[in-house]
N, C-alpha and C positions, 0 to 999 in steps of 0.2 A: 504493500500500500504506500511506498516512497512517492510515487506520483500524485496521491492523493492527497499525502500530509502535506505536500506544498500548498493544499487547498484550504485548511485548517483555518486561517484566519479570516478567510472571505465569510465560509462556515458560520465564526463564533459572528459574524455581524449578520447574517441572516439569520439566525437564532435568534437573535436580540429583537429582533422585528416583533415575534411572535410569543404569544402568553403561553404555547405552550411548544413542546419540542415536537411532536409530531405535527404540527399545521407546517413544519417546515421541510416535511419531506418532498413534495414537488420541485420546490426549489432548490435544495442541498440536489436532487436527479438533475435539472437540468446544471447546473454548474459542475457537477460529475460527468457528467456527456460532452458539454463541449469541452474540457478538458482532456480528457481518456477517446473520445469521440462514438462511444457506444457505452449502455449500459452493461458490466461484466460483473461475476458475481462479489467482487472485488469490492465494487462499487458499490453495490447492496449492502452489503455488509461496514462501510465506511457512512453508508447514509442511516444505518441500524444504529451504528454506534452513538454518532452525532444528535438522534432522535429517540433513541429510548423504546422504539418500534421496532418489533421481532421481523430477522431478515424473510422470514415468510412472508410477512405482511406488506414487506418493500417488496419482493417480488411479486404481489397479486396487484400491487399500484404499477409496476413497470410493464405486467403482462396486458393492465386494463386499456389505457390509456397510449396511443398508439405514437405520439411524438416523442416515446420510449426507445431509441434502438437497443437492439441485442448484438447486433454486428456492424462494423467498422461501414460508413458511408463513403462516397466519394468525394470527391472535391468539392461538388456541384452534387445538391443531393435532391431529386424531385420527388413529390408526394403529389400523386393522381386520384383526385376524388370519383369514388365510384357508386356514390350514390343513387338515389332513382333519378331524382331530378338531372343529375347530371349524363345517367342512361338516356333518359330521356330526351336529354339536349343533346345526342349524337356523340356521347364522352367513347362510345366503344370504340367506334371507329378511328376516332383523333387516337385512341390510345393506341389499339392496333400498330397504328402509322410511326408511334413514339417508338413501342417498342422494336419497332423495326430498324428506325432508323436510329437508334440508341445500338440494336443489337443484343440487348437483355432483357429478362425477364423481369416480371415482380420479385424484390428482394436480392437484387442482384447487381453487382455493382462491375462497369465496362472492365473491357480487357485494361486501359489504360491507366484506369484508375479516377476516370474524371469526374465521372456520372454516375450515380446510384439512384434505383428507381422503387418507389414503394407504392403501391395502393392503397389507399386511406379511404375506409368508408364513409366518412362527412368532412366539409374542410371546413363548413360553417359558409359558404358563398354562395349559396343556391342561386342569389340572383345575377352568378357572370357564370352560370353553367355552360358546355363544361369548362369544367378548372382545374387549374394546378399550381402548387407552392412549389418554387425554386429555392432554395435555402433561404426559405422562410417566406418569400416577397411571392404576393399571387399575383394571377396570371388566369384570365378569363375569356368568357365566349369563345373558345379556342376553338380554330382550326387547323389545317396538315399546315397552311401558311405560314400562321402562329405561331404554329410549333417550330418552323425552322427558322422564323427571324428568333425566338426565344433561345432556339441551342446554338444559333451563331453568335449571340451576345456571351455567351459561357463560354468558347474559345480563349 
């Protein structure tokens, strides 16, 4: 856990935020991820300690909630809503076309290492269906167009 102790201080100041230690598990996860760049059991057990909440219980928050990874993302990491409304609005097709011209599948990250692709069942945008977050920044009413001025700006 050496890479995580260097995290210790940021920790005791999101702790301080909160009246109680576990309301601070979401956020001790996400400052464990972008550090480490996935969540590993390592990390469970570092946000256990820090909160007082049994590592089973950080693992049932990291298996729920889906901007949890378990495995290393790429550079450039896309989350493809696949909603109904976004079925709806022609998301299979646009995806189709991503993961083709990605060349990977869901949960799967390129031969290069640039791009990592995940399927997320709601991104919360129904109203720019379909959608996609690129490391983090959305990206709507998409199409095969879209998609390619959006992965030529990732280069």
């Amino acid at each position: 856990m050496g890479e995580l102790a260097s995290l210790d201080p940021e920790a005791q100041k999101i702790l301080a935020k909160y009246d109680q230690k576990r309301a601070a598990t979401l956020p001790l996860l996400h400052l464990a991820q972008d550090k480490v760049g996935c969540v590993t059991p390592e990390v469970e057990a570092w946000v256990s300690k820090w909160t007082d909440v049994p590592v089973v219980r950080v693992r049932e928050v990291v298996l729920f909630y889906s901007m949890y990874r378990q495995r290393p993302a790429g550079r450039h990491h896309i989350r493809f809503c696949t909603t109904t409304s976004c079925v709806l609005m022609g998301s299979e097709k646009v995806l189709g076309y991503l993961k083709k011209k990605l060349q990977i599948e869901n949960g799967a990250v390129s031969a290069d290492g640039k791009v990592s692709l995940e399927e997320a069942e709601c991104l919360c945008a129904c109203e720019m269906a379909p959608m996609m977050q690129v490391d983090g920044k959305y990206y709507g009413d998409l199409t095969e167009k879209k998609v390619d001025e959006i992965l030529e700006k990732l280069k």
